[in-house]
Short mmCIF file of the C-alpha atoms (twelve columns), coordinates in Angstrom:
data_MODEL
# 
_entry.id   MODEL 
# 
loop_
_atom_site.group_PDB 
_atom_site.id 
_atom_site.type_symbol 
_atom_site.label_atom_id 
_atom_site.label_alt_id 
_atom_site.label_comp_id 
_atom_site.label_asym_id 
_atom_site.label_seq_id 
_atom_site.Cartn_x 
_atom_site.Cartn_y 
_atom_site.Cartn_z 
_atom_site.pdbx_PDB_model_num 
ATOM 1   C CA . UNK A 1   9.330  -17.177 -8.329  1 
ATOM 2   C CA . UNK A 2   11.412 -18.676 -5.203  1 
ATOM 3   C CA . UNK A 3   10.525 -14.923 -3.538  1 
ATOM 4   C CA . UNK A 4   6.785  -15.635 -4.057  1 
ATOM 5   C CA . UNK A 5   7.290  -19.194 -2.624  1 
ATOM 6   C CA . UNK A 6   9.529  -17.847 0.255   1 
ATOM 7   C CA . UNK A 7   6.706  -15.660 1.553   1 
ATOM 8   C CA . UNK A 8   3.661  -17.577 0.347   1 
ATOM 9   C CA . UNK A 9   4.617  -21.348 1.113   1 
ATOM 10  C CA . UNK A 10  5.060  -19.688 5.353   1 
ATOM 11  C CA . UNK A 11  1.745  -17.736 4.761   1 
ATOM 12  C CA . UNK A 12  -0.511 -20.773 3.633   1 
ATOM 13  C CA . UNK A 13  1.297  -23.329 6.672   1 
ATOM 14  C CA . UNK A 14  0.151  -20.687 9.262   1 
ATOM 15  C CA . UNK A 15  -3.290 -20.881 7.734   1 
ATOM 16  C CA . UNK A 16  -3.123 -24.681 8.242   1 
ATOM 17  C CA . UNK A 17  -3.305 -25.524 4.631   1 
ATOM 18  C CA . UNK A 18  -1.436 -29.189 3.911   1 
ATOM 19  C CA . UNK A 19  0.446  -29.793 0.829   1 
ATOM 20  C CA . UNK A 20  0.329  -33.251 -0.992  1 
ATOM 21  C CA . UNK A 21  3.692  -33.945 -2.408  1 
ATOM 22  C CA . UNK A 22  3.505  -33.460 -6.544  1 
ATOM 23  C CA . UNK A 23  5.343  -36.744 -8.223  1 
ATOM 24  C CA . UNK A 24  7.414  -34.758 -11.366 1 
ATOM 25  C CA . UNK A 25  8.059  -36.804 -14.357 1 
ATOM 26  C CA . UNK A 26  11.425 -38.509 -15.085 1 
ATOM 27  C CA . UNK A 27  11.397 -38.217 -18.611 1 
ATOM 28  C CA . UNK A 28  10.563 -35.063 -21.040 1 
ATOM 29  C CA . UNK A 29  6.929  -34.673 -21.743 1 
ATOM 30  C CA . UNK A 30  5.225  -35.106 -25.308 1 
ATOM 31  C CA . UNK A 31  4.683  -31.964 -27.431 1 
ATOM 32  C CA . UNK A 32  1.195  -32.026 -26.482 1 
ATOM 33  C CA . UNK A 33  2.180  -32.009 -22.813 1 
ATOM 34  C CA . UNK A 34  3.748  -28.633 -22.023 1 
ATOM 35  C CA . UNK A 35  0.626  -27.023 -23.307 1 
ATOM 36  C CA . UNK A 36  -1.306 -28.891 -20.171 1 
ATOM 37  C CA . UNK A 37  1.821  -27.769 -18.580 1 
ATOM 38  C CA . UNK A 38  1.933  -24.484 -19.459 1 
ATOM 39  C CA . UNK A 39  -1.937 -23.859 -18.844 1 
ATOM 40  C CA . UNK A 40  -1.461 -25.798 -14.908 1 
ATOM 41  C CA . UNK A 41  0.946  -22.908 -13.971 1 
ATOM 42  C CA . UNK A 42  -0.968 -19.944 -15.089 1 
ATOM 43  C CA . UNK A 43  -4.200 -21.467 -13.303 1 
ATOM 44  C CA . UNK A 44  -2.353 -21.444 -10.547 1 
ATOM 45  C CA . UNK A 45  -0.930 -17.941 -10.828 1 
ATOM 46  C CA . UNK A 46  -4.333 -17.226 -11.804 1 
ATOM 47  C CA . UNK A 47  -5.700 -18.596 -8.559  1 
ATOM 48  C CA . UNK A 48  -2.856 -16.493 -6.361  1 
ATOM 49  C CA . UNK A 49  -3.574 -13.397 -8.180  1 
ATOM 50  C CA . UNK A 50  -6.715 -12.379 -7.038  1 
ATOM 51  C CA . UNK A 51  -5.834 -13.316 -3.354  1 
ATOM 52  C CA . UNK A 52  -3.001 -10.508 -3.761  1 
ATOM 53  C CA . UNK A 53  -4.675 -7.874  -5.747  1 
ATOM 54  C CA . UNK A 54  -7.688 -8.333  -3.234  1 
ATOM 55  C CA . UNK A 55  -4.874 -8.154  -0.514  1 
ATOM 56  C CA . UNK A 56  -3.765 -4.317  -2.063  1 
ATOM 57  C CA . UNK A 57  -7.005 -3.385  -2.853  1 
ATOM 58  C CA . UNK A 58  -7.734 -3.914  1.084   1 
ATOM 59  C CA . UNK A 59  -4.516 -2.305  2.011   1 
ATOM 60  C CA . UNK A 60  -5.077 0.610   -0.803  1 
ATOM 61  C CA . UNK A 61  -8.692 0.918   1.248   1 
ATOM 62  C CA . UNK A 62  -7.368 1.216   4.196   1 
ATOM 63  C CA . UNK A 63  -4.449 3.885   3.535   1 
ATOM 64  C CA . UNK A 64  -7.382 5.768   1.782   1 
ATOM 65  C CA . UNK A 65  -9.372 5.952   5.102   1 
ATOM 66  C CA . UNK A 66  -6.658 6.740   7.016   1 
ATOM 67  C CA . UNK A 67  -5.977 10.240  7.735   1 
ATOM 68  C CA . UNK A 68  -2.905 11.834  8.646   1 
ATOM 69  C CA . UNK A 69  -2.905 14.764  11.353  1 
ATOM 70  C CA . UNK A 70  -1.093 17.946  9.997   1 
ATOM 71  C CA . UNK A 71  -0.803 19.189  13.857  1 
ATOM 72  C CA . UNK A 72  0.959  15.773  15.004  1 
ATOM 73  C CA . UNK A 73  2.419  13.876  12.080  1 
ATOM 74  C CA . UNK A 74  6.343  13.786  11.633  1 
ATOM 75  C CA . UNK A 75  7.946  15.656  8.817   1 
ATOM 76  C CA . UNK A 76  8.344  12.048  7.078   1 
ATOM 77  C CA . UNK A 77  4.766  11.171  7.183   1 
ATOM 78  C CA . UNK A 78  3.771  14.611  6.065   1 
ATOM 79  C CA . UNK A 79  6.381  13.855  3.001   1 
ATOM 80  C CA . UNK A 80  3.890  10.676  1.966   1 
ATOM 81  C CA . UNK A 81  1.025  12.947  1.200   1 
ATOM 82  C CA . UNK A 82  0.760  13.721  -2.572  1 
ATOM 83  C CA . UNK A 83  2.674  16.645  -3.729  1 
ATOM 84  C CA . UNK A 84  4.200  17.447  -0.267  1 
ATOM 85  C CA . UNK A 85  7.752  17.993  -0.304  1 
ATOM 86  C CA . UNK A 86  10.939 18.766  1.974   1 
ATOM 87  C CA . UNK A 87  10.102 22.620  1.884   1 
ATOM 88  C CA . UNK A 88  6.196  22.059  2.499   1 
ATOM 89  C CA . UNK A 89  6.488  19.786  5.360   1 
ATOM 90  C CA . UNK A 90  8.597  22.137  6.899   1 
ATOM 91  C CA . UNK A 91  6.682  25.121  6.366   1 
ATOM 92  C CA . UNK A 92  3.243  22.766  7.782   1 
ATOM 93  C CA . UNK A 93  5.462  22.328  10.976  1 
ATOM 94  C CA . UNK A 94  6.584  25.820  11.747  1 
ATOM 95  C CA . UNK A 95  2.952  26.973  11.153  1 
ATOM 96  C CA . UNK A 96  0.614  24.612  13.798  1 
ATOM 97  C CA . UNK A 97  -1.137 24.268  14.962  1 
ATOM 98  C CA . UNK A 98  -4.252 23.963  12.487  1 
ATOM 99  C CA . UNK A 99  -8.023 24.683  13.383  1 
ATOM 100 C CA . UNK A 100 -9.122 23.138  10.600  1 
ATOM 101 C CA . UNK A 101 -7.058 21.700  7.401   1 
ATOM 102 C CA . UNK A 102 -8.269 24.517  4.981   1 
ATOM 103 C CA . UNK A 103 -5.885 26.817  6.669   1 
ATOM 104 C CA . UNK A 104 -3.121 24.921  4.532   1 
ATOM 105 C CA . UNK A 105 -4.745 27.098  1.891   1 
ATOM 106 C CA . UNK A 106 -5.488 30.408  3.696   1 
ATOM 107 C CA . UNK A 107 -2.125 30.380  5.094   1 
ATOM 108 C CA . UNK A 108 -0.365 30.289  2.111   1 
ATOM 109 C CA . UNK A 109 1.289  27.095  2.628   1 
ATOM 110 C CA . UNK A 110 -0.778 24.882  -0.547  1 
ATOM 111 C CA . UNK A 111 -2.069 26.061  -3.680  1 
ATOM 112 C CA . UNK A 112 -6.058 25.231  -4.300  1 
ATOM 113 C CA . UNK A 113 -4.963 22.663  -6.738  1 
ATOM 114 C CA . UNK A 114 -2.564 21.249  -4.176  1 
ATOM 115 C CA . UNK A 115 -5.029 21.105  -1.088  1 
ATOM 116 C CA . UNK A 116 -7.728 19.770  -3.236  1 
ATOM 117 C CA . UNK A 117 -5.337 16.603  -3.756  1 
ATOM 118 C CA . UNK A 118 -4.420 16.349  -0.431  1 
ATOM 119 C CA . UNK A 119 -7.929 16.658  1.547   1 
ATOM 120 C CA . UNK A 120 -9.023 13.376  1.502   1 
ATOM 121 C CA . UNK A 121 -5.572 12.253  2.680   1 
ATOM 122 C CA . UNK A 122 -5.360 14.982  5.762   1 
ATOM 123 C CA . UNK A 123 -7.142 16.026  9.402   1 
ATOM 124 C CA . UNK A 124 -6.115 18.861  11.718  1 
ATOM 125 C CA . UNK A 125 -8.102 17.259  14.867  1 
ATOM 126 C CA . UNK A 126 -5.542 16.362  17.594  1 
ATOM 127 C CA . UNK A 127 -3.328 18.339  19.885  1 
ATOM 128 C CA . UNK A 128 0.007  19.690  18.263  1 
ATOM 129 C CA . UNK A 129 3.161  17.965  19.226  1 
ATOM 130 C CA . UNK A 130 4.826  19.324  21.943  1 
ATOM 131 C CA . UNK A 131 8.480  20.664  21.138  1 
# 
């Protein structure tokens, strides 16, 4: 909870947002209370949570749109693409530059079931790397 605070509390001031100080009660509350208690907190979780899943679904969007170049990217961002490991990224490097990204398949380097996984996440558009 304090790590939620420590980044959202800094998030909200920069927005602007004010925060009206919250008197807390001295003495226990009645049984009756820490059900109003209980429901309070999960309003207010309730209130954050769509805020942050809206926050990953935008950042989920956006990693979906973007594309990574197989004739530029490093061997690490080649390793974030589904299914792509040391070996693969290697063998993507030693064999650019790419026309188009279906040679991954005609050159041997993915399986069919492999490229069709990866070609949403890929383009072979820009310039290789220079060595």
């Amino acid at each position: 909870m304090s790590a939620i605070r420590s980044v959202l509390i800094p998030s909200v001031l920069a927005l602007g947002v004010v925060f009206a100080p919250v008197a807390r009660a001295a003495d226990p509350a009645p049984a009756s209370a820490p059900a109003k208690a209980t429901t309070a907190p999960s309003t207010a979780k309730a209130t954050t949570a769509p805020s942050s899943s809206a926050h990953k679904s935008s950042s989920a969007k956006s990693s979906s749109k973007m594309h990574i170049d197989l004739n530029t990217a490093s061997r690490e961002q080649l390793m974030t693409l589904p299914g792509i490991t040391d070996a693969t990224a290697d063998k993507i490097i030693q064999a650019r530059p790419f026309k188009s990204k279906e040679e991954l398949k005609s050159k041997g380097i993915v399986t069919k079931a492999e490229y069709d996984k990866l070609a949403s996440h890929i383009t072979a558009k820009a310039e290789p790397a220079k060595k």
